[in-house]
C-alpha positions, 0 to 999 in steps of 0.5 A, spaced: 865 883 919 870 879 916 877 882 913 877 879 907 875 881 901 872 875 898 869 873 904 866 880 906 862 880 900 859 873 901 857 875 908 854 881 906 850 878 900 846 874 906 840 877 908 840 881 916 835 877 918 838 871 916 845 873 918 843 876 926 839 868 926 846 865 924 850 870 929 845 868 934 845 861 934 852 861 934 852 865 941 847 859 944 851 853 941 857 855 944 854 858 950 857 853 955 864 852 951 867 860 954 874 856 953 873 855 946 869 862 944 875 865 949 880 861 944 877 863 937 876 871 941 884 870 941 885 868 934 882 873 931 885 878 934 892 877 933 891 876 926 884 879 923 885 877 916 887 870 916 885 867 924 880 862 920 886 859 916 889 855 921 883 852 925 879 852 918 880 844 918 880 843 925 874 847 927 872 851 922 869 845 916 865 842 924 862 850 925 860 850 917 858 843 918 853 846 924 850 851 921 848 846 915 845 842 920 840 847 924 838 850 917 843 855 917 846 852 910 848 855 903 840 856 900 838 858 908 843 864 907 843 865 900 850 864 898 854 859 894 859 855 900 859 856 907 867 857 907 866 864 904 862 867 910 862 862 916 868 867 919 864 872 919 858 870 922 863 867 928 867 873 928 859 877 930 857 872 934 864 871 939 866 878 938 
């Protein structure tokens, strides 16, 4: 679950069904990239609170910009905007 307080509770807005969906499409997109999953795995443990921050423009806006394209979008998961709660879904779905 993510650490941030913002992004905490945009992630536990979104319904468990929909929520474990996300996860599980995530760990399928990236099962054949162990070298990305490994990085972000890395990522995330040396700085659970802000690990996103530094990939957010590189790769972060790409995995937000997937989950809207396979029907993971904001009125699929019933939030406001991705940015608040994809670190949370790839944090469950790669750690």
């Amino acid at each position: 679950m993510p650490e941030n307080d913002v992004a905490t509770g945009v992630f536990n807005k979104i319904h468990p069904e929909k929520r474990q969906l996300a996860i599980e499409f995530l760990r399928g997109y990236f099962a054949d990239a162990p070298s990305t999953v490994q990085e972000i795995r890395v990522a995330i443990e040396k700085n659970p609170a802000e690990w996103w921050v530094v990939h957010h423009l590189a790769w972060g806006m790409g995995v937000r910009n997937l989950l809207r394209r396979n029907g993971y979008g904001e009125a699929d998961l019933g939030v406001n905007n991705l940015d608040d709660c994809y670190a949370g879904l790839v944090e469950e779905a790669f750690l």
